[in-house]
C-alpha positions in Angstrom: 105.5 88.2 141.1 105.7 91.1 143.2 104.1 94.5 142.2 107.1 96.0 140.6 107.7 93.3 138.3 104.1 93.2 137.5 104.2 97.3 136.5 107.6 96.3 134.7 105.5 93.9 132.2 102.8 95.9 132.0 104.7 98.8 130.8 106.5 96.6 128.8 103.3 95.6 127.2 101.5 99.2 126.6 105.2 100.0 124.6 104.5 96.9 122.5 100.6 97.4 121.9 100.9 101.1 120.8 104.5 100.5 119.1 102.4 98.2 117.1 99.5 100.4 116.2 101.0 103.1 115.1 103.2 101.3 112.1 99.7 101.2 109.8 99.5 105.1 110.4 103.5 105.0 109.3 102.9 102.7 106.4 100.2 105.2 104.5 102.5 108.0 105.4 105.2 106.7 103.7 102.6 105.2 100.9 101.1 108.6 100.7 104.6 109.9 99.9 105.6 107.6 97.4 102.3 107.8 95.5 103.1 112.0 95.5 107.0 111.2 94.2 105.6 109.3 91.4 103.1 112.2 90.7 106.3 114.6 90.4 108.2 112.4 88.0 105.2 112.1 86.0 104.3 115.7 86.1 108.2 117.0 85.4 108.1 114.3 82.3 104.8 115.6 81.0 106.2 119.4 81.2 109.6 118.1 79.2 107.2 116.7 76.6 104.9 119.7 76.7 107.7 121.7 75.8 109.1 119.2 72.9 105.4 119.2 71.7 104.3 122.3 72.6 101.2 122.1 69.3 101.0 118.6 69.6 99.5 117.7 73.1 98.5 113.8 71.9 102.1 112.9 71.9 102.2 113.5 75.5 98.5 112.2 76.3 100.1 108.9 78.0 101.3 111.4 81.4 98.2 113.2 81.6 96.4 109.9 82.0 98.9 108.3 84.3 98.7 111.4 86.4 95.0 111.2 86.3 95.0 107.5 87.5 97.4 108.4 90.5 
């Protein structure tokens, strides 16, 4: 192989190695942000039944406990 062809495949192969680090990093973020949806939902659902119940915060006790396990 002559030198160019050598620096062609290694370029080629830092683009792979580091293209293939990084997706971990870009799978928690996109964890991270699913996990922090769900916490909205849950949190706009425990307001609506804070508001239905306003005296009565056992009947909404389920959200503030799936919140607190999130």
């Amino acid at each position: 192989m002559t030198r160019m062809q050598l620096t062609g495949v290694a370029v080629i192969f830092l683009v792979v190695v580091i293209s293939a680090c990084s997706n971990p990093h870009k799978r928690a973020a996109k964890a991270s942000a699913s996990v922090d949806e769900k916490k909205a939902m849950i949190l706009d659902d425990y307001r609506k039944c804070m508001r239905k119940y306003p005296d009565d915060a056992r009947q909404c006790e389920s959200y503030r406990k799936a919140l607190d396990s999130l």
